[in-house]
C-alpha angles and dihedrals in degrees: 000000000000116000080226092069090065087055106121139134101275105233136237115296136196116268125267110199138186115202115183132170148107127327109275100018084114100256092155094052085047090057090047096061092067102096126282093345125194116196135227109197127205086161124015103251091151093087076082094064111075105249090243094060094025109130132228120290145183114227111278107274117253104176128015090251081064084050093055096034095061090040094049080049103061088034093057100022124077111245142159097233111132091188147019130210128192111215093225141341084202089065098038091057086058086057090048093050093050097044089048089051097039087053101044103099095215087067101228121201100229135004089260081071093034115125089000103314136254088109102313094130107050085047095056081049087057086051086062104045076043086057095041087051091053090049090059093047099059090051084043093053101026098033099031089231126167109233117202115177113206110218132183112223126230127179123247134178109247109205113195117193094237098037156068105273111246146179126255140171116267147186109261086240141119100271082245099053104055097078100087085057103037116031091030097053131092092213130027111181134174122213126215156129131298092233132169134181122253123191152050144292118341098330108069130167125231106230125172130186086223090257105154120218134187112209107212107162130084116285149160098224087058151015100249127135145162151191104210106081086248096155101178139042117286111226108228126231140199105266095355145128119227095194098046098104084036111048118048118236088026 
């Protein structure tokens, strides 16, 4: 059989997102309005979502093994989710780092001397957000199931070789561990608000009306992507899905 006889037009997938920002912006509500979500908790960020309209969730994780066991359930078991979301990738590094410090049999004192030291540690971190990454994609290929990772965002200084160094919105994440979530979604979007500066002279005041965007296209104030065309910001409403006249199946 010729490898040019498998040659077709790959067909429409569920999403894979990213959605990072600052603590409060509603992250969490944002995730729910994907369909028929089921929730993976490193932190409890559901007491945000009235209990009437509160999604699915697994039990908060406590240890990695919980992380691998939920995920090897709705990967084996039959179930009606539509769509998982993992609250959040920043906890769950904190659980990483902890698991890879509290195995290591020299008993290090912190993840920089884990498994001998000179960034071991924070590589064997990055294998389990990899792992993580490759969970979700199983669901994502075999259960059609939408993924959305939470983040919380951090600033760093980007500095270019042939520009001005500069600061830019992050995932709250080990450098080596952003990747799965970056470079592997289809969206990456970072969510904020609509704020303007009152005032005169040097001294203004940042003043916003409460209005949330998501920020999905390429820039240099924050890591944020799609695949979708999508060329502006995307207002964000109460219980509702931004993507829903833009993505099919949302």
């Amino acid at each position: 059989m010729s490898l040019l006889s498998t040659i077709s037009k790959p067909e429409n997938r569920s999403v894979i997102a990213t959605i990072l920002g600052d603590a409060g912006l509603g992250k969490t509500s944002l995730a729910s309005t994907f369909p028929n979500p089921i929730f993976i908790r490193a932190e409890d960020g559901l007491q945000a979502i009235p209990e009437a309209t509160r999604p699915d969730a697994f039990p908060v994780i406590g240890k990695v093994d919980d992380l691998w066991g939920q995920l090897k359930a709705l990967i084996s078991e039959e179930h009606e989710y539509k769509t998982l979301v993992i609250d959040s990738v920043t906890a769950l590094e904190r659980l990483f780092i902890d698991h890879i410090v509290e195995t290591d049999p020299k008993n290090p004192k912190s993840i920089n001397q884990a498994l001998g030291g000179y960034g071991a540690g924070l590589t064997a971190v990055a294998a389990l957000h990899g792992r993580l990454r490759k969970a979700c994609g199983i669901l994502n290929n075999n259960k059609n199931m939408h993924i959305v990772f939470i983040a919380h965002a951090d600033t760093e200084t980007i500095d270019l070789p042939d520009g001005e160094p500069y600061t830019r919105y992050n995932l709250r994440l080990g450098k080596k561990s952003t990747a799965p979530y970056v470079d592997d979604a289809d969206i990456v979007g970072f969510l904020k608000l609509s704020t303007f500066l009152k005032g005169d002279g040097d001294k203004k005041k940042a003043i916003s009306d409460g209005t949330r965007l998501l920020s999905v296209t390429a820039t240099a104030a924050n890591v944020s992507k799609n695949r979708f065309g999508i060329t502006e910001d995307l207002t964000v409403t109460q219980n509702e899905n931004p993507f829903k006249t833009i993505i099919t199946g949302l």
